[in-house]
C-alpha positions as CSV (number, residue, x, y, z in Angstrom):
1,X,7.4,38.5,-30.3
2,X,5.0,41.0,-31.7
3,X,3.7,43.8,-29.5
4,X,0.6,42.1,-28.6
5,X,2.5,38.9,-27.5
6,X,5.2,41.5,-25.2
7,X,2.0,42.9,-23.6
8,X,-0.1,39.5,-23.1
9,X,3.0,38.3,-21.6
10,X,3.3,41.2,-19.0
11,X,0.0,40.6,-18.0
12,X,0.2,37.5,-17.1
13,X,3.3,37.9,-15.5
14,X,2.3,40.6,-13.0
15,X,-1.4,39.3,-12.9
16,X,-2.6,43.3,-11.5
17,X,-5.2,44.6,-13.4
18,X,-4.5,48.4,-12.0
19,X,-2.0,48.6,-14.7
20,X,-3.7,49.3,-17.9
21,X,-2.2,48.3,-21.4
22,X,-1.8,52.0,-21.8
23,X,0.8,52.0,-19.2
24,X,2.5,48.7,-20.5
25,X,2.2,49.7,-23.9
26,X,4.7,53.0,-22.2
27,X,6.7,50.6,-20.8
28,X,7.6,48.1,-22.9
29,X,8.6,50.9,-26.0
30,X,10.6,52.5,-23.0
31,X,12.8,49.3,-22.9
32,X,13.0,48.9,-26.2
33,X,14.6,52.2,-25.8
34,X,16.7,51.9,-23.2
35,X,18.1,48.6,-24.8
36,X,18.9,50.6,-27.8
37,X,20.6,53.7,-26.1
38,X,22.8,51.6,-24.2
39,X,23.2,50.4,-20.3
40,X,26.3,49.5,-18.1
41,X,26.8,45.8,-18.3
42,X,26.9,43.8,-15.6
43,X,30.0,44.0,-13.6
44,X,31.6,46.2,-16.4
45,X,32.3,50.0,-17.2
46,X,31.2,50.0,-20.7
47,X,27.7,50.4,-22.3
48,X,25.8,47.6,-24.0
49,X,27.0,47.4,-27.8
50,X,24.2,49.3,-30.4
51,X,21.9,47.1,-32.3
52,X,23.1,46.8,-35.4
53,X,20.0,47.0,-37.5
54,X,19.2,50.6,-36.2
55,X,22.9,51.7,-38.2
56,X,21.8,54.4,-40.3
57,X,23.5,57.5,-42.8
58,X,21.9,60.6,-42.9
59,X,22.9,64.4,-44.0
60,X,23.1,67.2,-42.2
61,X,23.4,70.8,-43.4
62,X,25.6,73.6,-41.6
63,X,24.5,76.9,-41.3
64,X,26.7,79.8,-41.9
65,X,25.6,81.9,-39.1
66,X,27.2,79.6,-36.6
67,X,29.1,76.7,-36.0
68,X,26.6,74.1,-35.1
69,X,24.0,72.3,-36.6
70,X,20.8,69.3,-35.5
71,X,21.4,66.1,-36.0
72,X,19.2,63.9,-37.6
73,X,15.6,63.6,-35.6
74,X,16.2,60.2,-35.2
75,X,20.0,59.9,-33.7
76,X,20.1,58.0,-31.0
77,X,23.6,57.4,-30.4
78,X,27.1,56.9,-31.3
79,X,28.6,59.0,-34.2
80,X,30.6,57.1,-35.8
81,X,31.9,58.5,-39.2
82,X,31.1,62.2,-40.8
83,X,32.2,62.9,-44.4
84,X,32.2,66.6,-46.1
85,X,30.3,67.0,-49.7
86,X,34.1,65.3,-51.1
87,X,33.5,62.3,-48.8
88,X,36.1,63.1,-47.3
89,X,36.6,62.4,-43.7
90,X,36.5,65.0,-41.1
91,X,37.6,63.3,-37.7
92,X,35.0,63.7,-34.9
93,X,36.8,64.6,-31.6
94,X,35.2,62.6,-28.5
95,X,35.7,65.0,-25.6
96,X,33.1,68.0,-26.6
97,X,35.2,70.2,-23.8
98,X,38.2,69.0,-25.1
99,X,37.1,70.0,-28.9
100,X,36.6,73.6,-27.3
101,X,39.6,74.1,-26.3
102,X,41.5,72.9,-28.8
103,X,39.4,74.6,-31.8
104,X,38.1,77.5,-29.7
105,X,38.2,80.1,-32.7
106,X,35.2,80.0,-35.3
107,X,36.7,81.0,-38.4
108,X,35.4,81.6,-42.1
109,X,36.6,78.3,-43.8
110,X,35.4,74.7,-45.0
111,X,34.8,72.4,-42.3
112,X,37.7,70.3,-41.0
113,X,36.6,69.0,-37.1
114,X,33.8,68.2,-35.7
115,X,32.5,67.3,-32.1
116,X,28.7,66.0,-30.9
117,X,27.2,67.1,-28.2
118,X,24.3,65.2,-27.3
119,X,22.0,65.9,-30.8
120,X,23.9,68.9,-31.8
121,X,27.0,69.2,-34.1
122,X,29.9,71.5,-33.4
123,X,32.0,72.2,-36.4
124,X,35.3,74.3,-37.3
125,X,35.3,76.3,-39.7
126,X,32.2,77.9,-40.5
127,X,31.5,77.4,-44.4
128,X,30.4,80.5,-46.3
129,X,27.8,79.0,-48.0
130,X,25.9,76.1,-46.4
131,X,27.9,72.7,-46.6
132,X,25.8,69.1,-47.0
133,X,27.6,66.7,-44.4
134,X,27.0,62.6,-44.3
135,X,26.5,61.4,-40.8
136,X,27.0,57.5,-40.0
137,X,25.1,56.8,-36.4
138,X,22.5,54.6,-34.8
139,X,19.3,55.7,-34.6
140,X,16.4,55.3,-31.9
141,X,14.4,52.5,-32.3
142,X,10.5,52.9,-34.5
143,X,8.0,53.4,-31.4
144,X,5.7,50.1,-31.3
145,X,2.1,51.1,-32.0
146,X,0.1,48.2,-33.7
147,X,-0.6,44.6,-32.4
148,X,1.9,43.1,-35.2
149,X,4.8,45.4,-34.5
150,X,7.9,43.9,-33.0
151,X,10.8,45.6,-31.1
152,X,13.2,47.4,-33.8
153,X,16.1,46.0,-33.6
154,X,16.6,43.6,-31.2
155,X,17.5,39.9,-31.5
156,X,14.2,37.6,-31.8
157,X,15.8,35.6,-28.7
158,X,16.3,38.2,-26.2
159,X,12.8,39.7,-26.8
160,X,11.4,38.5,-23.7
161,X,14.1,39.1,-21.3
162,X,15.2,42.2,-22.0
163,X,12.1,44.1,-22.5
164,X,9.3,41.4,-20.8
165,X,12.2,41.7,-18.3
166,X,12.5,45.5,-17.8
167,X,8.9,46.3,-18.1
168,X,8.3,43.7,-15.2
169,X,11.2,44.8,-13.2
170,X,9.7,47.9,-13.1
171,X,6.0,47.4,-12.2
172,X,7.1,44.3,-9.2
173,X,9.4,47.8,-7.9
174,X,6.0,49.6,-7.5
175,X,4.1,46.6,-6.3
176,X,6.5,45.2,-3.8
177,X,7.0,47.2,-1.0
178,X,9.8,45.5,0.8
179,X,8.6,46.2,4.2
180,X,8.6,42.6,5.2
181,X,11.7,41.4,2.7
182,X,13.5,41.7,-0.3
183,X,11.3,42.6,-3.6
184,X,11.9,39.4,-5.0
185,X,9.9,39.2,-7.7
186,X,11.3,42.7,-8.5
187,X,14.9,40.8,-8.0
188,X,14.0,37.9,-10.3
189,X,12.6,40.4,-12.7
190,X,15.7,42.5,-13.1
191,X,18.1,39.8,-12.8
192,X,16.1,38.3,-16.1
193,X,17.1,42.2,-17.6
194,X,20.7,41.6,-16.4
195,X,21.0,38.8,-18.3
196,X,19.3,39.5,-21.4
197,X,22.2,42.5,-21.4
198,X,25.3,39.9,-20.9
199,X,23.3,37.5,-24.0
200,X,22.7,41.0,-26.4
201,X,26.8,41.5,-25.8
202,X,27.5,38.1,-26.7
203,X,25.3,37.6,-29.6
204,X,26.6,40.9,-30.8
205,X,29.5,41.6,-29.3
206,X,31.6,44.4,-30.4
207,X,32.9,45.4,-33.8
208,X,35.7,48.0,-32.5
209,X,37.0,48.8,-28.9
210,X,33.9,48.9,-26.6
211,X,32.9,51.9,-25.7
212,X,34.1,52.1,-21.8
213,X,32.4,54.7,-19.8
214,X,35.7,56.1,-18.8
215,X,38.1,56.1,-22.0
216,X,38.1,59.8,-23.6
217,X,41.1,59.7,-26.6
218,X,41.7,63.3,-28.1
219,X,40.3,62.2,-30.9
220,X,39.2,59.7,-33.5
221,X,38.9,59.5,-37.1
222,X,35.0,57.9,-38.6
């Protein structure tokens, strides 16, 4: 669907002409985000898999004045693989805290760990002179601006109920006040989101371990 078609569709849908295109224009690129970034599936304690079209390699430069560096302006998540100017691999250790402790010293020397902490990287040693590294990660979806655009990313199929879905979830919540019941159209709404989560994991499904929400090994390598 292009963007034109998301937002003609939420208007009919909520049939409330207090809420301008502006603010469904807002709403739908939020759930394209939120699809990307990841949510807790249904009944589950691991994240929604990344869309595999937003996979991207980048390079980062350290600094020698400390031991961390920005991440590409478009990461959005999961680091998946880092590799020095020898593409060599340089495991990335998954607990940031963890990383810390283990590698609390910041010594002169080429660069041999690294840990992420939300879009910074932490890295031991500290090159003397400024080391190129490749990053492998998923970025955040292009914003939709134009009529024509369509959601980066995302399966053709699950357009509608994962960001049609959210968006409408969202304004039915303001709408409905539940004084006199359940919000159902805000239930019907959100279970369409639901769902559109539990098709995205089986359309994708996952290319490693998932990534549950409580599983923190010491490390792992790319």
């Amino acid at each position: 669907m292009t963007f034109a078609e998301l937002i003609a569709d939420v208007q009919n849908i909520i049939q409330d002409s207090s809420y301008s295109e502006t603010t469904i224009k807002s709403l739908l690129n939020r759930a394209l985000l939120v699809v990307a970034s990841g949510v807790i599936l249904p009944g589950k304690f691991q994240s929604s898999p990344p869309l595999p079209d937003l996979y991207n390699v980048d390079t980062v430069d350290t600094v020698t004045s400390s031991a961390v560096c920005d991440l590409p302006t478009d990461f959005n998540r999961d680091l998946m693989q880092v590799l020095n100017s020898d593409s060599d691999i340089i495991p990335i250790a998954v607990s940031f805290r963890k990383f810390l402790m283990q590698y609390p010293e910041q010594n002169a020397g080429a660069v041999y760990r690294v840990a992420r902490n939300g879009s910074k990287l932490l890295y031991r040693d500290i090159p003397a002179v400024a080391e190129t590294l490749t990053v492998h990660y998923y970025k955040a979806p292009d914003t939709m601006v134009s009529d024509v655009d369509e959601p980066d990313g995302v399966p053709v199929i699950l357009h509608r109920p994962l960001l049609v879905g959210y968006t409408c979830g969202q304004i039915f919540n303001e709408i409905e006040d539940g004084i006199e019941g359940q919000k159902i159209n805000t239930a019907a709404w959100n279970q369409q989101f639901q769902q559109g989560l539990v098709d995205l994991e089986i359309t994708l499904g996952f290319d490693d371990e998932p990534d549950y929400m409580d599983y923190f090994p010491e490390e792992r390598i790319g």
